[in-house]
DODOLO-96477 format. One record per residue (C-alpha): residue in three letters; x, y, z. Coordinates in steps of 0.05 Angstrom, whole numbers, plus 5000, padded with zeros to 4 digits. Layout:
REM DODOLO-96477
ALAXYZ...
END
This chain:
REM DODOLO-96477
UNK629276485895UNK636276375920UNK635076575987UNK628876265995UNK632475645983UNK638475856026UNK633176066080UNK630575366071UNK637174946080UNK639475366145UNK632275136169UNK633674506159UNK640874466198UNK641475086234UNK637475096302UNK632375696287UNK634675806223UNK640876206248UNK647676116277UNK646576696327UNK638576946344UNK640577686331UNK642577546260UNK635277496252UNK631778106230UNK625278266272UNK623178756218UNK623878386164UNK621077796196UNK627077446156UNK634977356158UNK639377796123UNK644277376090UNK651677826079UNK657677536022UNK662777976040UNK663578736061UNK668879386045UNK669580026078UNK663080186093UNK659479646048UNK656378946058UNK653378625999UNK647478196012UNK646777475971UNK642477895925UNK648678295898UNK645578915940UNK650579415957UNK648579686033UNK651780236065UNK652879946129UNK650580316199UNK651179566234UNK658579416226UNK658378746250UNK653578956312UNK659279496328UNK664979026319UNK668679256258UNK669079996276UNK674080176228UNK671379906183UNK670079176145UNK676778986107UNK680579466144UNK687579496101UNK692679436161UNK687178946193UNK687978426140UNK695178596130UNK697578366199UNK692177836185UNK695077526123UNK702577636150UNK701077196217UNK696976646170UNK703276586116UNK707576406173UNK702475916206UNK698176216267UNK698875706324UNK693575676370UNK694075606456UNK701875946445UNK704376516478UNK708077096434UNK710577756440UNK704278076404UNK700777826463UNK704478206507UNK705878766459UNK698178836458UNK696878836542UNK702679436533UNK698879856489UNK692279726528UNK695679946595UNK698080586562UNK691480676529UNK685980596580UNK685780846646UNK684080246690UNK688979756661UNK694679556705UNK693978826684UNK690578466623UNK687677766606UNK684777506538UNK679277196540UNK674777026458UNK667677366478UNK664377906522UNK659877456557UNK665977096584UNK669877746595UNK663778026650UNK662277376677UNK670177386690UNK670478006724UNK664277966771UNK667877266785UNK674077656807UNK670278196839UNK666877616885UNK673177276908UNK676877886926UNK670478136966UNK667877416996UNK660777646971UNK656077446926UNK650477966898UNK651878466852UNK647979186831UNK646979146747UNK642179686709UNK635279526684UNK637279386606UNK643479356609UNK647278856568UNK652978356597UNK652877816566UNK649577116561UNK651976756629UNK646776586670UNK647477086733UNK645977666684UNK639377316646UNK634377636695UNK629578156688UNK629778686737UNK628778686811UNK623879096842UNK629279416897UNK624079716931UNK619979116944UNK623278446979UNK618278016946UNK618078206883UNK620477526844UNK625477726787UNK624177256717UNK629676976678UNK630177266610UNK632076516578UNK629575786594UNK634475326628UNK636975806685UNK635975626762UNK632176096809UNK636276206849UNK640576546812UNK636277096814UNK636477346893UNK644477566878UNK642178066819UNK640078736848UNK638279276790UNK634880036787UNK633980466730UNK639880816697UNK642081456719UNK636381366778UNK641481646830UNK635481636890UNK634580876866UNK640380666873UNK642180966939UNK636080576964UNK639179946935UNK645980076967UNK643380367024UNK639579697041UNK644379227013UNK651479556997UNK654279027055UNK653178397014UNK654578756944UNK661078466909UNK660678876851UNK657279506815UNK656979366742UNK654379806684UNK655180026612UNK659280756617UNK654480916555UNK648780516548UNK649280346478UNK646379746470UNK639080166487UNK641080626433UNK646481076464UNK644281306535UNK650481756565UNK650681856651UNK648082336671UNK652782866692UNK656782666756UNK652781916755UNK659381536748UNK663681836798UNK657381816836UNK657580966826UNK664581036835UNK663681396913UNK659380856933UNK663880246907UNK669480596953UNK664180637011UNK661379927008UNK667579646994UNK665579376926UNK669179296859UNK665879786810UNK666279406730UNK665479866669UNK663079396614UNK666279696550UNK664879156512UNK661179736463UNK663080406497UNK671080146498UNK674980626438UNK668880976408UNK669781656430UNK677081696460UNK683381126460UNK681081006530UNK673880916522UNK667981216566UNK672881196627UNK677581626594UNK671682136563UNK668082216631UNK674082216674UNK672581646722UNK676881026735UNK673380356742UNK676879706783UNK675979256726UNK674379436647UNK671678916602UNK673079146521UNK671478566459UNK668978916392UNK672579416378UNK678879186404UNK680078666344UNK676278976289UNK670878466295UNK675977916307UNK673477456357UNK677177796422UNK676378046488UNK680078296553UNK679478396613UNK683678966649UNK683379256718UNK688779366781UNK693678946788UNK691878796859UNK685378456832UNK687778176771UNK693777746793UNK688177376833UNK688076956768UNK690476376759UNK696676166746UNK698176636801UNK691176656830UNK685976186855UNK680476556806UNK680376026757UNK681076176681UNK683475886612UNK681575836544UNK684175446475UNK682175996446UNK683476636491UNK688077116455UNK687976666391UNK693876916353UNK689177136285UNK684977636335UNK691977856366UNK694578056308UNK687978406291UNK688478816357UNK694778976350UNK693579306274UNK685979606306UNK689279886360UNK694880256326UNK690080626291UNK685980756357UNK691080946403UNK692681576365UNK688282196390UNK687882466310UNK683681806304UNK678782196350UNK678982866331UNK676882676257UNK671682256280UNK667982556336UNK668083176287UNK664682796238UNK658782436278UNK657182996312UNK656283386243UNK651682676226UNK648082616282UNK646083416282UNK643383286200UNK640182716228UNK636183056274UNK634183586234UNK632383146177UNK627582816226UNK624283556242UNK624083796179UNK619583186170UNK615583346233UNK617582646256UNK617882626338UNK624482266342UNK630882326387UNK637382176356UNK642682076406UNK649882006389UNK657182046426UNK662781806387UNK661681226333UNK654780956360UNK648581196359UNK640381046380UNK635081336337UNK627881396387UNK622181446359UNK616081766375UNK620282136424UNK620682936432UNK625382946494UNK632482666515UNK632681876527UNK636981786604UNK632681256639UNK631280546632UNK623380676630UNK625481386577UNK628180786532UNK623380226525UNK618280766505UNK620680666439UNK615680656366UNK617380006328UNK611980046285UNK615680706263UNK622980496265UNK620979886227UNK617580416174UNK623780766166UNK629080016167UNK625379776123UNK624680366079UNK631880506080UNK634279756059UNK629679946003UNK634680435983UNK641380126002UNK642580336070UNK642379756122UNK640179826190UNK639479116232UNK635179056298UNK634578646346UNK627178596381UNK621178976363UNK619279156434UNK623179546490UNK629279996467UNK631480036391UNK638479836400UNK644080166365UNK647980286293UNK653880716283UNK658380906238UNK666880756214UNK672981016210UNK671780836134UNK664581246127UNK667081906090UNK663282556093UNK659982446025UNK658281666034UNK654081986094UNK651482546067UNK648282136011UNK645681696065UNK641882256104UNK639082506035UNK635381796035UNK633481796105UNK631182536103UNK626582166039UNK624281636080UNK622982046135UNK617982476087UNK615081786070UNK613581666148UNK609682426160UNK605082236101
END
């Protein structure tokens, strides 16, 4: 009854219901109000306990309440946090990120990913003097409006892309070129024809937000041979991929160096905070320096700094990864098998801290067309089935790719090994 009435108030001021659409939950058809969370736990305001495979949509990878997180937290708010103000943690922070990922010569704060890519493809323009830019069918960079269209057909002029949101010009559309991921012929195509007016190649290292979709072997140095060619600026967006399989992110794991990185989640524990961190050549086009404009209040606010700086500490040490690639790759193998034990077609594909689970699916996910071939009238069987029994998964749409969940620094081998008891149970109640 209580959240039926809570439902009923945030109706009544909140537009949708919500303060964000994705805190919706498509399977449940209703919104999963949360009270506070701990380690690996969010309690719902039912007094559920959930073992948590969201974490904050991958923001709070080491997990919610993270001891030196709310240390450095509390510290910083005892002596009074002051907003728009330089400090040394800022620059303490843009130290540890230029040690710790490969691409960083320079950094700039910035509060959210969507303003950290629409950043760097505005960088990537004025150093180039050209507008369009090659993205990949799916792939996630935010909410500015240059990125809200569905895919171009590359191999037909006049094909008319749609915007995926109301309230976006047209002609926004004829600068966004994108093929299917790791569709190397595709994209030579696209380059081929247009690699002379391209300003920037952007992608997701990992495509987590389909699931978890690696490159295909040699498919980003391959992206990172054409850049060179065309004379483009080639953007990782590790807004998800950044820290969750090595200090330096997906750059650092597959050995190729992007022009300009964007990182948010992670990189504050699920503070509000993102960078944006490429060669200096390219960077110190920003203003003050610059003519690229940017500013923000709020860029770098002093609470998220703090956060970094405590998230990172933890992340920049390569024992951080050892323990925990060790550990999902021991999960992800259980999970699979407690899928085929249950004769259940499913994929479950996993690098580092995030994973995808496909269903009715026998063979590897790489594509943008292998990834929207996903069952939701099975995954939402097994959600639903496993908030039943105190393990929460979210989602986010009930068509196209399943999205992704993942696991902390605070899940410990027996809180998971409980969990894939349940969801080896659930999967038995999916075969019958």
């Amino acid at each position: 009854m209580a959240k039926q009435r809570l439902d009923r108030r945030a109706e009544k001021v909140l537009a949708g219901g919500v303060s964000a659409s994705m805190r919706y939950h498509p399977y449940l058809e209703r919104t999963v109000y949360v009270t506070h969370g701990d380690g690996a736990y969010v309690w719902d305001d039912q007094g559920n306990k959930l073992l948590d495979f969201n974490n904050s949509n991958g923001a709070t990878m080491l997990g919610h309440k993270y001891p030196a997180v709310q240390e450095a937290m509390q510290e910083l708010l005892s002596k009074g946090p002051v907003t728009a103000g330089e400090s040394e943690e800022h620059v303490k922070l843009a130290e540890r990120l230029c040690k710790m990922i490969p691409s960083a010569e320079r950094v700039r704060y910035a509060s959210t990913g969507t303003e950290a890519t629409s950043l760097a493809l505005r960088i990537a323009r004025h150093v180039t003097g050209r507008d369009k830019f090659v993205k990949f069918n799916g792939h996630f960079h935010g909410l500015s409006d240059a990125f809200l269209f569905q895919p171009r057909d590359t191999f037909h002029a006049s094909a008319q892309p749609q915007p995926v949101s109301g309230g976006i010009p047209m002609h926004y559309a004829f600068d966004s070129l994108s093929v299917s991921w790791n569709d190397k012929e595709a994209f030579d195509h696209l380059m081929e024809r247009e690699g002379s007016h391209v300003a920037a190649i952007i992608c997701e290292p990992v495509w987590y937000n389909a699931g978890c979709v690696p490159p295909d072997d040699g498919f980003l140095q391959h992206l990172r041979e054409a850049a060179d060619q065309h004379g483009c600026v080639l953007i990782f967006d590790e807004v998800l991929s950044g820290f969750r399989m090595a200090p330096g992110g997906a750059q650092e794991h597959y050995g190729v160096t992007p022009d300009i990185t964007t990182l948010a989640k992670a990189l504050a524990n699920g503070m509000p905070l993102s960078a944006i961190v490429g060669k200096a050549e390219y960077m110190e086009e920003l203003a003050p320096n610059g003519p690229v404009a940017h500013s923000g209040t709020y860029s770098g606010h002093p609470l998220a700094i703090a956060a970094a700086n405590a998230a990172t500490d933890v992340l920049s040490k390569k024992k951080t990864y050892n323990d925990l690639n060790k550990t999902a790759k021991w999960f992800y193998e259980q999970l699979q098998e407690s899928f085929d034990a249950a004769n259940i077609p499913v994929r479950v594909q996993g690098l580092g801290a995030r994973f995808g689970i496909y269903f009715d699916r026998e063979e590897d996910v790489r594509t943008s067309e292998d990834a929207a071939t996903n069952d939701h009238r099975l995954n939402a069987a097994f959600v639903k089935g496993c908030i039943e029994r105190g393990i929460y998964f979210h989602a986010y749409r009930t068509a196209g790719a399943p999205g992704h969940s993942g696991i902390t620094l605070s899940h410990t081998r027996e809180q998971l090994e409980d969990a894939l008891n349940v969801m080896q149970d659930v999967a038995k109640t999916l075969s019958r």
